[in-house]
ZAMARGU-4260 file (C-alpha; in steps of 0.2 Angstrom, whole numbers, plus 5000, padded with zeros to 4 digits):
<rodrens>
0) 3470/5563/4636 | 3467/5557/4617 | 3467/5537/4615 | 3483/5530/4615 | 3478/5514/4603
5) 3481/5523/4585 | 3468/5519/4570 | 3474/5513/4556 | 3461/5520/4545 | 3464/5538/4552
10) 3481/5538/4544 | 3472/5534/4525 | 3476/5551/4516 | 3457/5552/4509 | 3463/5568/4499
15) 3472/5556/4485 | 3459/5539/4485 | 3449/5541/4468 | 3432/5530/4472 | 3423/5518/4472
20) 3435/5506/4475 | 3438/5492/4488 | 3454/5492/4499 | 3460/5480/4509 | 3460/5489/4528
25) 3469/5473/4538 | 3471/5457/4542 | 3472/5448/4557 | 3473/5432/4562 | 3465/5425/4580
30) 3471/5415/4594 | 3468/5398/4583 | 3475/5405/4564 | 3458/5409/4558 | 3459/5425/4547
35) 3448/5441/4547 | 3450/5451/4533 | 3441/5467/4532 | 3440/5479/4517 | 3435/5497/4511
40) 3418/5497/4501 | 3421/5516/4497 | 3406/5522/4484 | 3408/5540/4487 | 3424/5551/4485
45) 3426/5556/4502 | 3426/5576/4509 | 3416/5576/4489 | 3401/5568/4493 | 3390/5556/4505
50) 3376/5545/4502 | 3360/5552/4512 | 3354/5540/4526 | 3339/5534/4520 | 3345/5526/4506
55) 3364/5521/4514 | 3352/5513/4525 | 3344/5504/4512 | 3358/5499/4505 | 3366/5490/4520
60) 3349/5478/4522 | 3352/5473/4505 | 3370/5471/4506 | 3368/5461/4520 | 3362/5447/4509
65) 3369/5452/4490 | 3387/5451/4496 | 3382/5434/4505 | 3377/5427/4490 | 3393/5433/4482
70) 3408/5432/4492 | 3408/5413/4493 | 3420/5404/4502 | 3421/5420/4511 | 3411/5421/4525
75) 3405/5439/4525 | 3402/5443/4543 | 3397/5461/4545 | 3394/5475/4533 | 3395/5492/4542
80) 3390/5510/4535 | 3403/5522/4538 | 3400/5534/4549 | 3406/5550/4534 | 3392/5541/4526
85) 3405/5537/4511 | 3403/5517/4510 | 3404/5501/4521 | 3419/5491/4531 | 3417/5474/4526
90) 3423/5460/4540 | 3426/5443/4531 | 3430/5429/4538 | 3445/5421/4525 | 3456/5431/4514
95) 3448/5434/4498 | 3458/5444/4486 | 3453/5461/4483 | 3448/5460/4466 | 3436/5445/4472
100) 3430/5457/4485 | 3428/5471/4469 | 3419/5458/4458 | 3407/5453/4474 | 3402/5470/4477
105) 3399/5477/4458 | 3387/5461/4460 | 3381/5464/4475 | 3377/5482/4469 | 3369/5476/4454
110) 3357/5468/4462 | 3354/5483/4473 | 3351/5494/4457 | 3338/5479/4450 | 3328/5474/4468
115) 3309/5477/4467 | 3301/5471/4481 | 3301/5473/4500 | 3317/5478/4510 | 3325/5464/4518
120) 3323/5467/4539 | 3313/5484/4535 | 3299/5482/4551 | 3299/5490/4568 | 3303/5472/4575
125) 3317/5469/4565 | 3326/5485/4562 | 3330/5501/4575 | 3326/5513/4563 | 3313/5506/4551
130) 3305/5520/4543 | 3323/5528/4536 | 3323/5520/4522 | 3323/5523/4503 | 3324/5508/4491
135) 3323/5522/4476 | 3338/5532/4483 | 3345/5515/4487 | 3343/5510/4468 | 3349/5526/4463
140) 3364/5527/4472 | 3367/5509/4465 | 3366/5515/4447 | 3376/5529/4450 | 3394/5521/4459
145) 3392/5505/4445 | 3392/5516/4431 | 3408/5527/4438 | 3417/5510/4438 | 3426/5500/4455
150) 3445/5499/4456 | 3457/5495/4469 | 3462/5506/4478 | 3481/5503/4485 | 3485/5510/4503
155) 3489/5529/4502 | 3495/5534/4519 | 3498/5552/4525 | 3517/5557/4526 | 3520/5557/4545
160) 3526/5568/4555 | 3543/5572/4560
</rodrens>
């Protein structure tokens, strides 16, 4: 027997997004009115291409601080690869527009492109997986989606069924 709680984000038709973009994926709003906002970081065009591990891997331990420093006074509280290997789910605590969220991550991503130095977290006592990593393919990949350009993407659901 399949779920019965349906995804939201299964009902995306990821045939007519054009990335990178960021898309506002929900809102909710707890037990005592604080709001969690969470977005699409796409940077590939899904079922086109995917960012290999190593460097998507790379780029999360980046993110995990570049879009701290540039979401304020959001509170970012996790950035998660997707699983398609395609981009991130952010969770924000607040509701920061999506063009904020868009400004944030071409910063962020910026300073992914430019980051010489050590990976942040990148040692077997702080990461599960420390040796998947690539800060040139990280870099790379960076270049790459910034020069392409970030929009918003608006919503595009699949037709449902009768």
């Amino acid at each position: 027997m399949p779920p019965t709680t349906r995804v939201t984000s299964f009902d995306l038709d990821h045939t007519a997004v054009r990335a990178p973009y960021v898309r506002e994926a929900g809102r909710y709003v707890g037990a005592l009115g604080d709001v969690v906002t969470k977005y699409d970081l796409r940077l590939t065009q899904p079922n086109v291409q995917e960012i290999p591990t190593a460097p998507l891997h790379t780029i999360e331990h980046l993110l995990a601080g570049y879009l701290r420093d540039h979401l304020a006074p959001a509170t970012l509280v996790d950035a998660s690869p997707m699983g398609c290997r395609t981009g991130f789910y952010l969770t924000l605590l607040g509701e920061p527009g999506a063009e904020d969220v868009l400004h944030a991550a071409e910063r962020a991503l910026a300073s992914v492109r430019d980051h010489e130095g050590e990976i942040p977290g990148c040692s077997p006592e702080r990461c599960g997986n420390w040796r998947d990593h690539s800060l040139p393919g990280a870099k790379a990949w960076a270049g790459d989606v910034l020069a392409q350009g970030f929009i918003v993407q608006e919503t595009i659901e699949l037709p449902t069924s009768g």
